[in-house]
C-alpha positions as CSV (number, residue, x, y, z in Angstrom):
1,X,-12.2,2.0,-18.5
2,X,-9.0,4.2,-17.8
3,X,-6.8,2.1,-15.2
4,X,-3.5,3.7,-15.1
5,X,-0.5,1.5,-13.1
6,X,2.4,3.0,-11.9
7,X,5.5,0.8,-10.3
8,X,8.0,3.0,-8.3
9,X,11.0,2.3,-6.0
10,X,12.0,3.8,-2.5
11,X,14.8,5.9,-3.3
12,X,16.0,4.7,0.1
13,X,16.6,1.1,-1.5
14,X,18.0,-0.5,-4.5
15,X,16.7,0.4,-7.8
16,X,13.9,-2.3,-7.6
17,X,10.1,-1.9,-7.5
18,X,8.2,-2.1,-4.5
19,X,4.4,-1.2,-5.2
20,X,2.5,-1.3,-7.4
21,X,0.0,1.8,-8.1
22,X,-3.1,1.6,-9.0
23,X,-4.6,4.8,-9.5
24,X,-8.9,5.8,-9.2
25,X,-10.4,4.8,-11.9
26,X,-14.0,5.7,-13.4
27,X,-15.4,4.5,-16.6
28,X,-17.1,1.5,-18.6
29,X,-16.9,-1.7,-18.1
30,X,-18.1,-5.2,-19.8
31,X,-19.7,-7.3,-17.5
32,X,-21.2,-11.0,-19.0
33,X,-24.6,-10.1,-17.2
34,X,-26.4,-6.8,-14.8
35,X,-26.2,-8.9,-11.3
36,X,-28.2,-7.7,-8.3
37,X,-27.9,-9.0,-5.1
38,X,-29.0,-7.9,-1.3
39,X,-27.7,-10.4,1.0
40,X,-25.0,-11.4,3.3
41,X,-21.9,-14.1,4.4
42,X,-22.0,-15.2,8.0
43,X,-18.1,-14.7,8.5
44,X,-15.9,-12.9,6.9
45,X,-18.1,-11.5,3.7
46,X,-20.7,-9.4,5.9
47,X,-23.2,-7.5,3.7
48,X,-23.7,-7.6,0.0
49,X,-25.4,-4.7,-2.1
50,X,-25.0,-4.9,-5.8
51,X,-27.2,-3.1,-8.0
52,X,-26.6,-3.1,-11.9
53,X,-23.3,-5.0,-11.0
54,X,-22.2,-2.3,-9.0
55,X,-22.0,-1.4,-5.0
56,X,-20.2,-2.4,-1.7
57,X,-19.6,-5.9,0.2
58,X,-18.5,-5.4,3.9
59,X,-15.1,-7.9,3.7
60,X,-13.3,-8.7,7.0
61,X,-15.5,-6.2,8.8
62,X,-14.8,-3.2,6.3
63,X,-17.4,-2.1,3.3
64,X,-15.7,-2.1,0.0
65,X,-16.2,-1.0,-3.2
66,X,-17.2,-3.8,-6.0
67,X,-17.6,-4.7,-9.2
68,X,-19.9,-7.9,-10.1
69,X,-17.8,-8.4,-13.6
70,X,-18.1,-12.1,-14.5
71,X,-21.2,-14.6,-13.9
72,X,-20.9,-18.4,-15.2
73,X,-23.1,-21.2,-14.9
74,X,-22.3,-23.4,-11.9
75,X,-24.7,-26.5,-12.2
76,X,-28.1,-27.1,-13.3
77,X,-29.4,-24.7,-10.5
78,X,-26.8,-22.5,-9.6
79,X,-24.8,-19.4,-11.4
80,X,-22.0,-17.9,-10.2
81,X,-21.5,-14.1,-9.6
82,X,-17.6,-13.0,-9.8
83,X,-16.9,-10.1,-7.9
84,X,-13.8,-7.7,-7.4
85,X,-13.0,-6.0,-3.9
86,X,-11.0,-2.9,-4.0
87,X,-10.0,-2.1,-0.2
88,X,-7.5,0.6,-0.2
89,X,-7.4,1.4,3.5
90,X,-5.8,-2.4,4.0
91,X,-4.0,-2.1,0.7
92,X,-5.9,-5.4,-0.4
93,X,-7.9,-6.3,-3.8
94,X,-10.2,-9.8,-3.0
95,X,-12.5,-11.5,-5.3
96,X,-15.7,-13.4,-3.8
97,X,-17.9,-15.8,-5.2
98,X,-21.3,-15.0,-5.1
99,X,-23.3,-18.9,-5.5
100,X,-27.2,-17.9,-6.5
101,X,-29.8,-20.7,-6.2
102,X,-31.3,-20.2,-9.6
103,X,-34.7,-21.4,-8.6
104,X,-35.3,-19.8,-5.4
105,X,-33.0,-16.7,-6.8
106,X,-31.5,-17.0,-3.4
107,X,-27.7,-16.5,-2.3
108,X,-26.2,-20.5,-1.2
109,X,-22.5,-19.7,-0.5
110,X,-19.9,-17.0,-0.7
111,X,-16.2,-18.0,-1.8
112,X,-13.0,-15.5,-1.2
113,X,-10.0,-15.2,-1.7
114,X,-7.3,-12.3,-1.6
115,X,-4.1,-10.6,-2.2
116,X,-3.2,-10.4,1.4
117,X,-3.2,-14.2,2.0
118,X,-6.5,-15.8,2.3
119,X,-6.7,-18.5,0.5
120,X,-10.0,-19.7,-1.2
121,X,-12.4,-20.3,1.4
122,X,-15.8,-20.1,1.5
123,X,-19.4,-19.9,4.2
124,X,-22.9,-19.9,3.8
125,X,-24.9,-16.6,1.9
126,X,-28.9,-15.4,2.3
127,X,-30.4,-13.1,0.3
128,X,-32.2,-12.5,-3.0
129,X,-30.4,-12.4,-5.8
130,X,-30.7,-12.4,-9.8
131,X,-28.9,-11.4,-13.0
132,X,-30.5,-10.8,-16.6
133,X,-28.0,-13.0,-18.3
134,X,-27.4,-10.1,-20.8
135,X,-23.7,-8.9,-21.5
136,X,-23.7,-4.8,-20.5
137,X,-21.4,-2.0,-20.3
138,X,-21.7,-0.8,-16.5
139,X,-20.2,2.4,-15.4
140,X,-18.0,1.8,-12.5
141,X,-16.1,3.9,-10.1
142,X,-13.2,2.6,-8.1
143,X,-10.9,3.9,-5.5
144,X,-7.2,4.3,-5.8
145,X,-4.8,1.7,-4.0
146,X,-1.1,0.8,-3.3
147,X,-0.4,-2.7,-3.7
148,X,2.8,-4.0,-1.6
149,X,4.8,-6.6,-4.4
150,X,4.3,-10.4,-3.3
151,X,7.3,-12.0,-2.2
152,X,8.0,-14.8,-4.8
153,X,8.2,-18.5,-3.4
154,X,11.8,-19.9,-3.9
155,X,11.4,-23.7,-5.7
156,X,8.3,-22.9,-7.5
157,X,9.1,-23.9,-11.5
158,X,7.1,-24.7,-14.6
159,X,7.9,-27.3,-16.7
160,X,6.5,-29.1,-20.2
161,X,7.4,-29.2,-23.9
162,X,4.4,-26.7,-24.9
163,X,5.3,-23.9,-22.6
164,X,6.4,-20.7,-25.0
């Protein structure tokens, strides 16, 4: 897959970087399995199409494009579908957590998270949902979007003997 990331400054301020540019990107893709899933959240992840890992989730009230690009066994019964959100009307990328009941191939929970500030939280899912546990090459197709730079947290360290 082409990604192609360009950082630029407002020539109205200093020299630094401000954004961070992501530009549309179309291509292949590895994904650890082909995930389908029709289903919905009951908050703030609305509906959920996926089809050969690719399609839309409706995230705080908008449909997004998405990428199903990771799935990982959870439990005994239940997998996990990881999925990235690219939402460039809101500037915003999000990842969910799709939870599938492997027995009744049903959708349990929905996890979020992203980079405007919600912090991992998660609600109740419905919906079918399956994967055929077979790493694929998917083609994907994903919008451009401008990233506003995080402001970092003054106090924050890291600290140990095996950090290089």
């Amino acid at each position: 897959m082409l990604t192609v990331l360009v950082l630029f400054s407002d020539s109205t301020r200093s020299s630094t970087v401000d954004r961070l540019e992501v530009a549309a990107t179309a291509g292949l893709f590895n994904v650890s399995s082909m995930v389908e899933v029709t289903g919905n959240g009951t908050s703030v992840v609305g509906e959920i199409q996926l089809h050969a890992g690719v399609g839309t989730v409706v995230y705080q009230g908008i449909k997004t494009p998405a990428v199903a690009h990771q799935t990982f066994p959870y439990n005994s019964w239940m997998v996990v579908y990881q999925v990235l959100l690219v939402q460039p009307s809101t500037s915003k990328l999000a990842i969910i957590w799709i939870y599938c009941n492997t027995g009744t191939k049903t959708v349990d929970l929905v996890w979020y998270e992203d980079s405007n500030g919600t912090i991992f939280s998660g609600e109740r899912g419905s919906g079918p949902c399956s994967d055929n546990g077979v790493s694929s090459i998917i083609n994907v197709t994903l919008p451009a979007i401008s990233l506003p730079l995080l402001t970092l947290v003054s106090g924050a360290f890291i600290k140990g003997s095996q950090i290089s």
